[in-house]
C-alpha positions in Angstrom: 18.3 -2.6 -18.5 18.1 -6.3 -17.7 14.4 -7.0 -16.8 12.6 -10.3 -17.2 10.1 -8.6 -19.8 8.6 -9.3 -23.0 7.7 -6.0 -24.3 7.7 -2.8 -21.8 4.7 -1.1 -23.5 2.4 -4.7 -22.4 4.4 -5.8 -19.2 1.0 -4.9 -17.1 -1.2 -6.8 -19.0 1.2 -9.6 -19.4 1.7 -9.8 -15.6 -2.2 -9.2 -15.1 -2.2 -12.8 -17.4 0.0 -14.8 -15.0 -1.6 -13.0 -12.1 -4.5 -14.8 -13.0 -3.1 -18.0 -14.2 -1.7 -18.1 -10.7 -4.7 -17.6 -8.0 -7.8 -18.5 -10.3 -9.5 -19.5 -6.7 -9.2 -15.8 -5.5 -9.9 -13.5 -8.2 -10.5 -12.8 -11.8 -8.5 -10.2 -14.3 -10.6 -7.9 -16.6 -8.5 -6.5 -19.4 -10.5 -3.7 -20.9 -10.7 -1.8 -18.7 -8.0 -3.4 -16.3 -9.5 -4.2 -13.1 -8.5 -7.2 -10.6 -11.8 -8.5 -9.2 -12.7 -10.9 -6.3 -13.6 -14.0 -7.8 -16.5 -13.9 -6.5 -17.7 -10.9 -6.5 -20.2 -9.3 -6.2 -21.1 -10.4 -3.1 -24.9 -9.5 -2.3 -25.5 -7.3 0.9 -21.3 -6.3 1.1 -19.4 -3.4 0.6 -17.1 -3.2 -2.1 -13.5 -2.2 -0.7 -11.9 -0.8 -3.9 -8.1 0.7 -4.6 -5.4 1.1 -7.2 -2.7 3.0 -8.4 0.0 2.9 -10.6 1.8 -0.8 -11.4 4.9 -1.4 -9.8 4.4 -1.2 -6.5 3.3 -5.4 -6.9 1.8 -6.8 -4.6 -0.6 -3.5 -4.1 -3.2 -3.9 -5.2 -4.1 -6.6 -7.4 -1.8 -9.6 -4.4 -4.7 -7.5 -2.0 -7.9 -9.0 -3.4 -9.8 -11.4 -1.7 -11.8 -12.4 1.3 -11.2 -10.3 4.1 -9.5 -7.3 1.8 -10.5 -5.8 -1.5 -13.4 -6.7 -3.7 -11.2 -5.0 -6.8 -8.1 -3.6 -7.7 -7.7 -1.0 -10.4 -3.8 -1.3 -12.0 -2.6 1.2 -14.0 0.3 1.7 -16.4 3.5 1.2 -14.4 3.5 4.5 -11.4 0.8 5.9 -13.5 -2.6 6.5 -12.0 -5.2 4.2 -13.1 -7.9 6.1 -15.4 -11.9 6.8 -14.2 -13.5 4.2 -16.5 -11.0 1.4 -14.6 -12.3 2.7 -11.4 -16.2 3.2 -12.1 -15.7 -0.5 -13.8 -14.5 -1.5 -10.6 -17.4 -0.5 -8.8 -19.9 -1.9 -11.4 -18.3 -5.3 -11.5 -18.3 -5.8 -7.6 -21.6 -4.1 -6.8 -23.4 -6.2 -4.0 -26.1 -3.2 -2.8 -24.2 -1.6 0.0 -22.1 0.4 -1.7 -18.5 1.3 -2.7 -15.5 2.4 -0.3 -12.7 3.8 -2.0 -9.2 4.1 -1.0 -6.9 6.5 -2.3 -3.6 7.1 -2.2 -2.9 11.0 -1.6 -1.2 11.3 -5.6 -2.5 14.0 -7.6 -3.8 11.7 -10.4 -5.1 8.8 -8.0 -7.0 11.6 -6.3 -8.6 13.6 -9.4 -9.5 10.1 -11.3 -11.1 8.3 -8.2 -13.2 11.1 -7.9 -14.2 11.4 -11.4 -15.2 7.3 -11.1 -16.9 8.2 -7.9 -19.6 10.5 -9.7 -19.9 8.6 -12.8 -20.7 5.1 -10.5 -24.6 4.2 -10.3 -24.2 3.2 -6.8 -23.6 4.4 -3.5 -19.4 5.4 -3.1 -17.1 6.8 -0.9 -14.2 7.8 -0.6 -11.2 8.0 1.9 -7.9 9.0 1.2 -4.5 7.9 3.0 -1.4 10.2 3.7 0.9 8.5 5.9 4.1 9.5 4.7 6.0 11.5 7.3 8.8 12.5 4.9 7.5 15.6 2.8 4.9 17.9 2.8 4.8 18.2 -0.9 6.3 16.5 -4.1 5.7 16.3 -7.8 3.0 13.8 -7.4 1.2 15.1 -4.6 -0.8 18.1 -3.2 0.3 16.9 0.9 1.5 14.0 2.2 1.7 10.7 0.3 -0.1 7.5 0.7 2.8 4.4 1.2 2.9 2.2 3.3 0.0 2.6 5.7 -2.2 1.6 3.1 -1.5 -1.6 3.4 -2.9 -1.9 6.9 -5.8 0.3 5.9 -6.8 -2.3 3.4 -6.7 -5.4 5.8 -8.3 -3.6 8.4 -11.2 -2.3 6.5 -11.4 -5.3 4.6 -12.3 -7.7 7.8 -14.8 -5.0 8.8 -16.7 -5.0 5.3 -16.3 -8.9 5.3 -18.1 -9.2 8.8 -21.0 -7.0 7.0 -20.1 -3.7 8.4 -22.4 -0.9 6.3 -20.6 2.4 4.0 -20.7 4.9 7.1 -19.4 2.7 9.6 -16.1 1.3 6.7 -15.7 4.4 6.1 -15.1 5.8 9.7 -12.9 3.0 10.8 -10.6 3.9 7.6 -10.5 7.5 8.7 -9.9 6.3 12.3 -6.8 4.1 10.4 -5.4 7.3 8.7 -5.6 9.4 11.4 -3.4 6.6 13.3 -0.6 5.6 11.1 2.1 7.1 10.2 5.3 5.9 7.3 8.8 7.2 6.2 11.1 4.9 3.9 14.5 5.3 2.5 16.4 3.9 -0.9 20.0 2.7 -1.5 19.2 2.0 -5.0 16.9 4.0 -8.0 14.7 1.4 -9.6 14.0 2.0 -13.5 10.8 2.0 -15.4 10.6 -0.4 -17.8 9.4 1.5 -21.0 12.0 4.2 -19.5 15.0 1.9 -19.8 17.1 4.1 -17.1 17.2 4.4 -13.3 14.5 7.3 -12.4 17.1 9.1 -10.0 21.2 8.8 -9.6 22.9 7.5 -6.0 26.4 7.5 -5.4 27.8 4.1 -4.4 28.0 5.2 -0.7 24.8 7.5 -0.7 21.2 6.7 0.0 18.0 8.8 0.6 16.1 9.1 3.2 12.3 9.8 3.1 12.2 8.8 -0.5 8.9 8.2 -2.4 7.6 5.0 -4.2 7.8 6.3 -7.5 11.3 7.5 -6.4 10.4 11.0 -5.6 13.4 13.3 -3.4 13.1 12.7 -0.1 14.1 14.7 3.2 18.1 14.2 2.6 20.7 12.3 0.7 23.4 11.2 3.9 26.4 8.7 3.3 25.5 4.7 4.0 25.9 3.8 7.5 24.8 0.8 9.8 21.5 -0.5 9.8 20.5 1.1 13.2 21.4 4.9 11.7 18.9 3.6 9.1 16.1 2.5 11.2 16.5 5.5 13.6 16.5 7.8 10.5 12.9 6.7 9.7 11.6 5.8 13.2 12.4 9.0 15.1 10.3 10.8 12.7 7.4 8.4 12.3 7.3 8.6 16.5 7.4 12.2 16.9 5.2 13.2 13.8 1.9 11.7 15.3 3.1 11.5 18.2 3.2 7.8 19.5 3.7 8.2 23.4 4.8 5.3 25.9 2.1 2.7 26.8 0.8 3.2 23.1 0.1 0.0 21.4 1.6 -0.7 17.6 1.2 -2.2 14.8 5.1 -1.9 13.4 5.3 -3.0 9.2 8.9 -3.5 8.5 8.4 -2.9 4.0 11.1 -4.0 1.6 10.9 -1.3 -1.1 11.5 -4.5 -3.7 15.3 -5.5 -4.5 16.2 -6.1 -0.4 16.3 -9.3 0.8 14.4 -10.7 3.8 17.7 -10.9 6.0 18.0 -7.2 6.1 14.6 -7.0 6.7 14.7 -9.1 9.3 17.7 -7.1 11.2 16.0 -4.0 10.6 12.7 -5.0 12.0 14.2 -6.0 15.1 16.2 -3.0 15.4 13.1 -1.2 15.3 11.4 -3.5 17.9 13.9 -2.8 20.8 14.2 0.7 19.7 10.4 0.7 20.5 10.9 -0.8 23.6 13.1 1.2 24.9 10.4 4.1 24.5 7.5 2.2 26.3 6.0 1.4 23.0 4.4 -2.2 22.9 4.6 -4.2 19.4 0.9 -6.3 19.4 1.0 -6.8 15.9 3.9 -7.3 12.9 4.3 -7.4 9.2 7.7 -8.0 7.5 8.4 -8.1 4.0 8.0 -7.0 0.4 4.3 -5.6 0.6 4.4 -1.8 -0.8 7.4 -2.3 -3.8 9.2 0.2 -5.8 10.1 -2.3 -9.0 13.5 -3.3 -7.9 14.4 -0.3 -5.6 16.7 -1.6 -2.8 15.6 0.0 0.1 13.4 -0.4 3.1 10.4 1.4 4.6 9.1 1.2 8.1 5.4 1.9 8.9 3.5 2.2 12.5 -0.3 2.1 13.6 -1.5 2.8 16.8 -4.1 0.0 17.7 -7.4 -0.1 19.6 -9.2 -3.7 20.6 -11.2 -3.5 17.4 -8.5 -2.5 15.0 -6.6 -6.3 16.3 -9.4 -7.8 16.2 -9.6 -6.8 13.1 -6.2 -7.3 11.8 -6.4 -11.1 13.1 -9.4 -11.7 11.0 -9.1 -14.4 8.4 -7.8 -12.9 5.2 -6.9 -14.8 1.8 -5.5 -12.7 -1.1 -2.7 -13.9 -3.0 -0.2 -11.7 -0.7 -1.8 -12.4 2.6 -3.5 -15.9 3.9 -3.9 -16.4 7.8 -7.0 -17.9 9.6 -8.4 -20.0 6.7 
């Protein structure tokens, strides 16, 4: 295992450190109980956007916090969920008297603890949770559908409605409005590996990869020799198209996700792959996001995610936002 680490049992908290070091304009890092806060937060008469989940995935959540998307992030061990205390800290530390919205991935663990946190907060908290994932119905970590990729959007959308002083109810029916519009499948070419594991979390043949694959490296749909890049995108596309379904005349937004270890050029190629295969269908691309946003440590591999829009959801999504992982309009 080569892995530029210091000690696998503190490589959260030590990245939490330069996390900080790095964007002490943006937010601030509690370390006991690990949460990623807004720097500053909390911000009187706002609602407090709040996810997590297991480390790993970098840069969700903590690279997400900021004006315009979280108020706090809650990291856990590395694809471990993070505990209730972390999440009712969360809330406590970025209360501004209008309440908590939660987002939760659909993983067992996220699920049970940000529930537990949501009854042991003082104030007012929600809850919404995202299963986007197209790929499987069920897997070791999840009771349903999994939460990748689509919570990305969900969090910048959300985020510029709580930052223009939307209330609870009406965040938390724009998120459900999100879910119930996007849709994700990704595939690997590579395992990635833990670091206080020390070995890759699954085995792939040289000339294999696996389609609908999960972040934390969970089976997906099929394991199919390597082929060209447009096999690839078409293997995650049709699926994502058919599941909700999207229909010609439909407006997207399209997120073209590198899984971690794939470089931008392939990224790139695939994204526009995807754009003219969209085309072709009567499918019009308003919106865009390319690049490393959702991670699997170093898993090479690619996921491709698509929201239907409305006027307010762009209006939304143009909104000036500046986290570490996303500055536009400031």
């Amino acid at each position: 295992m080569k892995k530029i680490i210091n000690d696998p049992e503190t490589v959260v908290q030590d990245a939490l450190r330069g996390m900080q070091a790095a964007h002490p304009d943006l937010l601030r890092v509690q370390y006991d109980p690990a949460v990623v806060v807004r720097a500053d937060a909390p911000v009187q008469g706002k609602v407090a956007l709040i996810s997590g989940g297991g480390s790993g995935h970098e840069p969700l959540h903590g690279g997400f916090v900021g004006r315009g998307m979280l108020a706090a992030a809650c990291p856990g061990a590395v694809f471990t969920s993070p505990t209730p205390d972390q999440v009712a800290s969360a809330v406590s530390l970025t209360d501004g008297g209008a309440g908590a919205l939660l987002i939760v991935k659909n993983y067992t663990g996220d699920v049970m603890n940000f529930e537990m946190a949501g009854e042991l907060a003082e104030s007012e908290v929600r809850s919404v949770v995202i299963d986007d994932d197209v790929a499987v119905q069920d897997s070791l970590y999840t009771a349903g559908r999994r939460g990748v990729g689509g919570t990305v959007l969900l969090e910048k959308i959300v985020g510029a409605a709580a930052e223009r002083g939307d209330d609870l109810a009406a965040c938390e029916a724009l998120a459900q409005r999100v879910i119930s519009s996007v849709r994700s499948m990704g595939l690997a070419l590579t395992a990635c590996t833990v670091p206080h594991a020390g070995t890759p979390s699954f085995e792939l043949a040289d000339g294999e990869m696996e389609i609908g694959i999960g972040i934390h490296g969970e089976p997906g749909r099929q394991r199919v020799p390597v082929g060209p890049a447009s096999e690839m995108v078409s293997a995650l596309l049709d699926p994502i198209l058919e599941d909700l379904p999207f229909e010609s005349g439909d407006r997207v937004l399209l997120f073209t996700n590198g899984m971690g270890g794939t470089p931008l050029i392939e990224l790139y190629l695939a994204h526009g792959i995807a754009e003219q295969l969209l085309a072709d269908r009567g499918i019009v691309v308003e919106r865009r996001l390319v690049g490393p946003y959702i991670t699997s440590l170093e898993m090479q591999g690619m996921s491709l995610t698509v929201l239907r829009l409305d006027d307010e959801m762009i209006s939304l999504w143009d909104a000036p936002v500046h986290t570490p992982a996303l500055r536009w309009g400031v």
